[in-house]
N, C-alpha and C positions, 0 to 999 in steps of 0.2 A: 504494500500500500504506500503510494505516495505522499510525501506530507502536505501536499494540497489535498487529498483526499480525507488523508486525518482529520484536517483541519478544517472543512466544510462537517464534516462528521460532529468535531465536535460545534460547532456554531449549530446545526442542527438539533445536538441536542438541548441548546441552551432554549430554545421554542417549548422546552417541556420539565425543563428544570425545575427545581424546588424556588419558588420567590424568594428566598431569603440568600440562594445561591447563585441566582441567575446574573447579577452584577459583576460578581466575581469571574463568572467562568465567561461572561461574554468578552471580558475584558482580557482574558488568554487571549483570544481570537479575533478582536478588534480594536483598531485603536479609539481614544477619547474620542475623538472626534468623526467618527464613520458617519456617514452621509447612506441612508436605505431609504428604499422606499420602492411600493407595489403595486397595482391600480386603487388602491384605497389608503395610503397613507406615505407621505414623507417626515423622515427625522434627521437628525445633526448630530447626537452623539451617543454616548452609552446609553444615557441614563434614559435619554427619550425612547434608543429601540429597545432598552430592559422594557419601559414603561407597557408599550405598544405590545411587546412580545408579552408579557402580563395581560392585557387585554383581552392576547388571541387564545390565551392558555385558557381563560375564563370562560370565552367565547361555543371553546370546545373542549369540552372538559376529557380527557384521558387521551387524546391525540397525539402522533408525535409525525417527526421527519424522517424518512431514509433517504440517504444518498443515494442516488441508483449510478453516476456516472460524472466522472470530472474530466473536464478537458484543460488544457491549461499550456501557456504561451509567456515569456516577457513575464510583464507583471500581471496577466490577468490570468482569470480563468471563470468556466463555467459548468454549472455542478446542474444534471439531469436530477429532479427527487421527489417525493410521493408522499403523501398526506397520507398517512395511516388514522382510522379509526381506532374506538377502543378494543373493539374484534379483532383489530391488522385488516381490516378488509379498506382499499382506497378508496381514501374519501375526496382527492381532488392530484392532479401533478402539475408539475410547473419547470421552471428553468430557472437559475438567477446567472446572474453574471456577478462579478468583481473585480475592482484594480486593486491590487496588494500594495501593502507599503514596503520599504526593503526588508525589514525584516519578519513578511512573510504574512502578517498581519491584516485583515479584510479594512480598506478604507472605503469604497465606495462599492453598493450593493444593488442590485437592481433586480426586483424578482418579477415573474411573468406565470401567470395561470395557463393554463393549457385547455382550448375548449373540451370538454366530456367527450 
């Protein structure tokens, strides 16, 4: 496994982390100031896509992320990944993109739903 792979892995699981943890471990994986956003929401730093990611966790309670695929170039890359239900059955896939910072870290995030 690549460490762009890991490392979408772990940002993945930060969408399903423990609230009290989720600051922490997003902040392994991106820097202060990460710039995300999806067809429903733009932020600027940790603490807004902690916030946001809080939101989505509420939103859909026992859901997570799997990576299914990463591609990755330079400083970017782009991670293939699937919205799990609380069953494991998919509940939506998408794509995100990202530009890394040198050390390796997600600065800017872009995710994309996939029609049904």
């Amino acid at each position: 496994m690549s460490d762009t792979q890991r490392l979408w892995n772990d940002y993945a699981a930060c969408w399903s982390a423990d609230p009290a943890d989720r600051l922490a471990a997003l902040g392994a994986v991106a820097v202060d100031g990460v710039a995300y956003r999806d067809p429903g929401a733009e932020v600027g730093s940790l603490t807004e896509l902690a916030a946001y990611m809080t939101g989505f966790a509420a939103a859909f309670p026992g859901h997570r992320f799997r990576i299914d695929e990463v591609l990755e170039h330079h400083d970017r890359s782009l991670a293939r990944w699937t919205q799990l239900g609380e069953q494991g059955e998919t509940a939506s896939t998408g794509i995100s993109t990202a530009r890394h910072q040198e050390d390796g870290r997600l600065a800017d995030i872009t995710g994309f739903f996939l029609p049904a």
